[in-house]
TORMARLUM-38041 format. One record per residue (C-alpha): residue number from 1; x, y, z. Coordinates in steps of 0.5 Angstrom, whole numbers, always signed. Example, Ala and Ser with C-alpha at 12.3 -4.5 7.8 and 13.67 -1.06 7.14 Angstrom:
<zavos>
ZAVO, 1, +25, -9, +16
ZAVO, 2, +27, -2, +14
</zavos>
This chain:
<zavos>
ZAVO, 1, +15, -353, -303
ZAVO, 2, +10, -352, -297
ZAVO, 3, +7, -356, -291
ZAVO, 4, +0, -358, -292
ZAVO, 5, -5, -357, -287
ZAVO, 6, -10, -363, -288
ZAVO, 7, -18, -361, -285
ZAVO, 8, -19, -367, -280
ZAVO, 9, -25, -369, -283
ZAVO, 10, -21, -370, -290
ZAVO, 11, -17, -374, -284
ZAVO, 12, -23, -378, -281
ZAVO, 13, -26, -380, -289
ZAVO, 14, -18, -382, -291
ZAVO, 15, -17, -386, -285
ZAVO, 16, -25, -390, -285
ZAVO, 17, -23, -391, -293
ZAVO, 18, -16, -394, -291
ZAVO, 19, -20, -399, -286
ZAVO, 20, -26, -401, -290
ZAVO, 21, -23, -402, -296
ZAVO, 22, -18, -408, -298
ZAVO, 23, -14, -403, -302
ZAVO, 24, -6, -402, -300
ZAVO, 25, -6, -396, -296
ZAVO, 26, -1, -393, -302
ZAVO, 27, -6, -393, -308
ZAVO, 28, -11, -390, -303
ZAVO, 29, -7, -384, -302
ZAVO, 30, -5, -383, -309
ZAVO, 31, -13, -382, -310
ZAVO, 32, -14, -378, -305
ZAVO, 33, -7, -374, -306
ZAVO, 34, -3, -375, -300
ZAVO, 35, +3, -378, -298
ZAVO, 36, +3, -386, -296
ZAVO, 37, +7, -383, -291
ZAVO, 38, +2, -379, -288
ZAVO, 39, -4, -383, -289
ZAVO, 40, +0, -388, -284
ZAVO, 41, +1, -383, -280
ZAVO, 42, -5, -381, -279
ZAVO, 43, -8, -389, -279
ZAVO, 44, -4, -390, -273
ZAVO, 45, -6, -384, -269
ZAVO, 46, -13, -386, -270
ZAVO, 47, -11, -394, -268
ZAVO, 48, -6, -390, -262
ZAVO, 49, -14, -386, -260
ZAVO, 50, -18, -392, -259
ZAVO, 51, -13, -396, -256
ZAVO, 52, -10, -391, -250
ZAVO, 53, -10, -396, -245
ZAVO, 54, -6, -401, -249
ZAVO, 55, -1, -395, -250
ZAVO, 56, -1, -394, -242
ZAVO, 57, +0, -401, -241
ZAVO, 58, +6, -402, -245
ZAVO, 59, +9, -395, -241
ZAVO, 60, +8, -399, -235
ZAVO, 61, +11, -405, -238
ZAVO, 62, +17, -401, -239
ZAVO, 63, +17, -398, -233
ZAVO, 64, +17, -405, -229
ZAVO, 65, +22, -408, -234
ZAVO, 66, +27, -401, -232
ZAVO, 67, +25, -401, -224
ZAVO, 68, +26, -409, -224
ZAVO, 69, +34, -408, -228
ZAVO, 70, +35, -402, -222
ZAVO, 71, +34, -406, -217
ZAVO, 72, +38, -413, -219
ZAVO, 73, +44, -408, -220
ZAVO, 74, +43, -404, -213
ZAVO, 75, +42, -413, -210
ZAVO, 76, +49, -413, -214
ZAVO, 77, +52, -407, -211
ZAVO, 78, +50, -408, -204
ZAVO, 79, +53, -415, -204
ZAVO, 80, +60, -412, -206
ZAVO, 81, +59, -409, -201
ZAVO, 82, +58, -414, -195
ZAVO, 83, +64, -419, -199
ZAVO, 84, +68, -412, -198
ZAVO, 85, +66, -411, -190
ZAVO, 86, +67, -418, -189
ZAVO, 87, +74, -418, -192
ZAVO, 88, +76, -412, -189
ZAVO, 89, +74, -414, -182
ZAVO, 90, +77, -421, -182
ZAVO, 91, +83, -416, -184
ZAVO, 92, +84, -412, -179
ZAVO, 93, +82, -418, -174
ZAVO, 94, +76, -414, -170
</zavos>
């Protein structure tokens, strides 16, 4: 068993058959002789090209979602601190 390597206009007519027709994707692959696999795969690159700003988008969205839980725990640690401060200079009665 070997790897295949698909010409990338069998590619194009494959993905343009899967999208235009009503069929399952996996009936479509068995009449070409590919994988379903592989024809999903190359379904969703092609969804994946058009739509790039939709893929920065959700890059961004992470990244908010990361940097917003970086920055409640940093709020946190800074709040330990200033109790720890106050505790410790009502300890030594400065």
């Amino acid at each position: 068993m070997g790897t295949y390597k698909y010409s990338a206009e069998l590619r194009a007519d494959a993905v343009a058959l899967a999208r235009s027709s009503g069929r399952p994707v996996s009936r479509i692959a068995a009449e070409l002789g590919v994988n379903h696999e592989t024809l999903r795969q190359w379904i969703k690159t092609a969804q994946n090209a058009e739509r790039p700003e939709a893929l920065a988008e959700s890059t961004k969205d992470a990244e908010i979602a990361a940097l917003r839980r970086q920055v409640r725990e940093l709020e946190m640690e800074r709040d330990i601190l200033r109790r720890a401060a106050k505790y410790l200079a009502g300890e030594t009665n400065w």
